[in-house]
N, C-alpha and C positions, 0 to 999 in steps of 0.2 A: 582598058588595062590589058596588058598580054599578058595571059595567063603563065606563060614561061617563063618571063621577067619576072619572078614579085617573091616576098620574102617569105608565103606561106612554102612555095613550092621547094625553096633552099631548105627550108627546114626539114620538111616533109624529106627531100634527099639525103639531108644529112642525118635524120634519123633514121631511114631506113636502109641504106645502101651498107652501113658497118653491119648491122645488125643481119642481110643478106651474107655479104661478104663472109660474116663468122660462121653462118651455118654451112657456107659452099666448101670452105677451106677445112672447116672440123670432120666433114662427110671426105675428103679428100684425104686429110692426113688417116681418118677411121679404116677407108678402103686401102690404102697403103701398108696399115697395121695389121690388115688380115692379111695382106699379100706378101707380110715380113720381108719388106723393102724398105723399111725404116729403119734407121738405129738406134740403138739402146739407150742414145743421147737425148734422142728426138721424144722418146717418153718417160722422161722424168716429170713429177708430176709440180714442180714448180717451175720448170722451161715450159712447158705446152700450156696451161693457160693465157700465162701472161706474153706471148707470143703470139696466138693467137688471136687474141684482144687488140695489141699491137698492129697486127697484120690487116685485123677488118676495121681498124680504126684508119689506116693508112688509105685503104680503097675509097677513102672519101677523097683523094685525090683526083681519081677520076672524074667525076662531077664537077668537083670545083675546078677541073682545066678545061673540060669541056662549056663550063658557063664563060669561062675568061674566056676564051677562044672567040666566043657569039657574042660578046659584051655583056650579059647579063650580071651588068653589078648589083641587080636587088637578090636575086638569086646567090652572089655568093654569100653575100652579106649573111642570108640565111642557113647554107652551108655550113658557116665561119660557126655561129651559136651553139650546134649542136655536138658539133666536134670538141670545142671549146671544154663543155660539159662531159662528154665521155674519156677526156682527155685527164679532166680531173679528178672522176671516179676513178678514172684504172690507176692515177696514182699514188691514192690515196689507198686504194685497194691492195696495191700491191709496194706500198714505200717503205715496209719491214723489210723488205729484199734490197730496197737501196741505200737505204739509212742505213743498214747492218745490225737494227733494234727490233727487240719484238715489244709490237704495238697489239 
């Protein structure tokens, strides 16, 4: 079995690569906020969560094009799951904001 190919390792990426991705991009926009090179738009505090969530749920791209790329279809396969699930937290978490209801 090639350990690269297989559906624990898709997981394991797709759980872990947002979950990096949030903290590189939040440390990013934080250092920005001290250096007041941001706008006043950028920290509303109902744009910058859900944004940012968005953004390190997006970085699962990279993995899942680099598996395509190599053929690793068990790998995306594992990928696909994980994404799947934080895809439905966030918008569940945040679907008062899209529905226009507060839940």
């Amino acid at each position: 079995m090639d350990y690269k190919d297989s559906i624990i390792t898709g997981i394991v990426l797709g759980v872990l690569t947002p979950l990096a991705a949030w903290f590189i991009v939040k440390f990013g926009f934080d250092i920005l906020g001290n250096l007041n090179t941001r706008s006043d738009f950028g920290s509303t505090p109902t744009w910058r969560p859900r944004t940012l969530a968005l953004i390190a749920l997006c970085f699962n791209l990279i993995p899942f094009q680099i598996a395509k790329v190599k053929r690793y279809d068990k790998s995306l396969r594992g990928i696909v799951f994980p994404t799947i699930i934080y895809v439905a937290i966030w918008f569940l978490y945040f679907k008062g904001e899209f529905l226009g209801a507060s839940y």
